[in-house]
C-alpha positions as CSV (number, residue, x, y, z in Angstrom):
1,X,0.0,0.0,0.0
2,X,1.4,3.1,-0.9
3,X,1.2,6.2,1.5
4,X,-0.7,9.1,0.9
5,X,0.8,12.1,2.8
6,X,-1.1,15.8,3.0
7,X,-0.6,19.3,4.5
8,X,-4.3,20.0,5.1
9,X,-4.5,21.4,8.4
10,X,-8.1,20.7,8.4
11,X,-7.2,16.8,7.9
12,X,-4.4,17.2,10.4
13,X,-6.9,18.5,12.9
14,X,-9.4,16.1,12.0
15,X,-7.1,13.2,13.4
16,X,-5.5,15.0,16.0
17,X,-9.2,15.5,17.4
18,X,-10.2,12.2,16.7
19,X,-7.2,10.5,18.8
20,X,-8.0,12.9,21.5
21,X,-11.2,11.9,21.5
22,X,-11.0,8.5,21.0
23,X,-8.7,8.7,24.4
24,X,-10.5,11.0,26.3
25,X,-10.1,10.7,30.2
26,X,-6.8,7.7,29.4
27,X,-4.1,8.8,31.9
28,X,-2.1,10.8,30.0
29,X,-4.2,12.5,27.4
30,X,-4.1,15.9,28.8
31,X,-0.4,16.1,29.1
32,X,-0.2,14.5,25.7
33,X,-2.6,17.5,24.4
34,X,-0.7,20.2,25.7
35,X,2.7,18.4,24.1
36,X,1.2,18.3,20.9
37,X,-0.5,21.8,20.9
38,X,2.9,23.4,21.6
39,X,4.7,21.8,19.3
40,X,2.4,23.4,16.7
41,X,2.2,26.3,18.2
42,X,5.8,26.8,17.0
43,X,6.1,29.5,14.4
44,X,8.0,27.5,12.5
45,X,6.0,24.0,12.9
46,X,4.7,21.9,10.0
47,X,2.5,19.4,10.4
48,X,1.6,16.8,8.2
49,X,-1.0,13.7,8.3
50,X,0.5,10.4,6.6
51,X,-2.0,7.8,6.2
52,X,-1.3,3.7,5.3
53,X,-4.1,1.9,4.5
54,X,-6.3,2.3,7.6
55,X,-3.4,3.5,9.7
56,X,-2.7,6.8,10.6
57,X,-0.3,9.7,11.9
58,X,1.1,13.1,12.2
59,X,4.1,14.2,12.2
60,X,5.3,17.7,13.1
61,X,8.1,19.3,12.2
62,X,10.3,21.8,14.4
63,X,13.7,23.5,14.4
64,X,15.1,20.4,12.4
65,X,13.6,17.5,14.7
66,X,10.2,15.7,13.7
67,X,7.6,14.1,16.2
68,X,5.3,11.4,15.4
69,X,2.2,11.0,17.2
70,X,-1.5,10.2,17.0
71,X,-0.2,7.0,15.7
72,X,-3.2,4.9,15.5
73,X,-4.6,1.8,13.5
74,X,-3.0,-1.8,12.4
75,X,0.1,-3.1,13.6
76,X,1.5,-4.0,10.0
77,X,0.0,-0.3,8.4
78,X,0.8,2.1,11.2
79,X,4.8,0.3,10.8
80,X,4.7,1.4,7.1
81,X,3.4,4.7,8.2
82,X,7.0,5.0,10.5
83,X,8.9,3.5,7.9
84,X,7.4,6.9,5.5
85,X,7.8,9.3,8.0
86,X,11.0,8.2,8.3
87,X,11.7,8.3,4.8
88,X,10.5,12.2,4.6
89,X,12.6,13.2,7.1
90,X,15.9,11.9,6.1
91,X,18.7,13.0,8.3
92,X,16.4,13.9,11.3
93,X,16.1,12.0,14.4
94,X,12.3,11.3,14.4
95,X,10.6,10.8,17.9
96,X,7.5,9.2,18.7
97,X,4.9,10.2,21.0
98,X,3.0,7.6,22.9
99,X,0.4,7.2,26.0
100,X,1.3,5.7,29.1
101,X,-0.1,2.2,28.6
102,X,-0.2,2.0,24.7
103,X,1.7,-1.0,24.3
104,X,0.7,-1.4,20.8
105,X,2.3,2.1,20.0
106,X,5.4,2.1,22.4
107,X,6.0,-1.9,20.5
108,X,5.5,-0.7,17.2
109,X,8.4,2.4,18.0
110,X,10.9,0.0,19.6
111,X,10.4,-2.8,16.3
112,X,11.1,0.3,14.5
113,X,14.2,1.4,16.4
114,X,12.9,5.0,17.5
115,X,16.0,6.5,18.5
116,X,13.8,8.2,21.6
117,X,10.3,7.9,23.0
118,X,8.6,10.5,24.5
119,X,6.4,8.5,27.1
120,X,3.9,11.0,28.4
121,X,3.3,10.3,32.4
């Protein structure tokens, strides 16, 4: 499956509020939130949604590092979707973002070899 990437901040926010919502009162979420606003919140942030299959997640861009969060859907799409981000950030250590708890996520970023996990607390 091939990945479809796009810059609409209208789809970004679509799945930013979904995962939110979806996870609403999961220890962790409001911390998670606030991470995720700030980093876009940066005047110099760009955020882009990157969707495999059924499997999505955003990735935002700041002074040359790149997060990955709202990571969400199957195991074997939402690992293509790293593998992409990856792949559009060449040269840049790319972090992910996960919940306290989310095994699934937290497995899929160490299979991956994350460099760093941000594991909101």
């Amino acid at each position: 499956m091939s990945p479809d990437v796009t810059d609409d901040a209208a789809r970004v926010t679509s799945c930013v509020s979904a995962y939110r919502a979806n996870r609403a009162g999961q220890r962790g979420i409001d911390t998670y939130a606030w991470l995720v606003d700030l980093l876009g919140a940066q005047t110099n942030s760009h955020s882009s949604l990157v969707t495999v299959g059924s499997a999505t997640g955003v990735v935002t861009t700041v002074a040359g590092s790149a997060v990955l969060h709202c990571l969400d859907g199957p195991a074997s799409e939402a690992a293509s979707v790293i593998e992409h981000v990856r792949s559009m950030n060449p040269g840049v250590i790319v972090r992910g973002l996960a919940l306290p708890g989310d095994r699934l996520t937290k497995n899929l970023f160490e299979e991956a070899r994350m460099p760093a996990q941000l594991l909101v607390h």
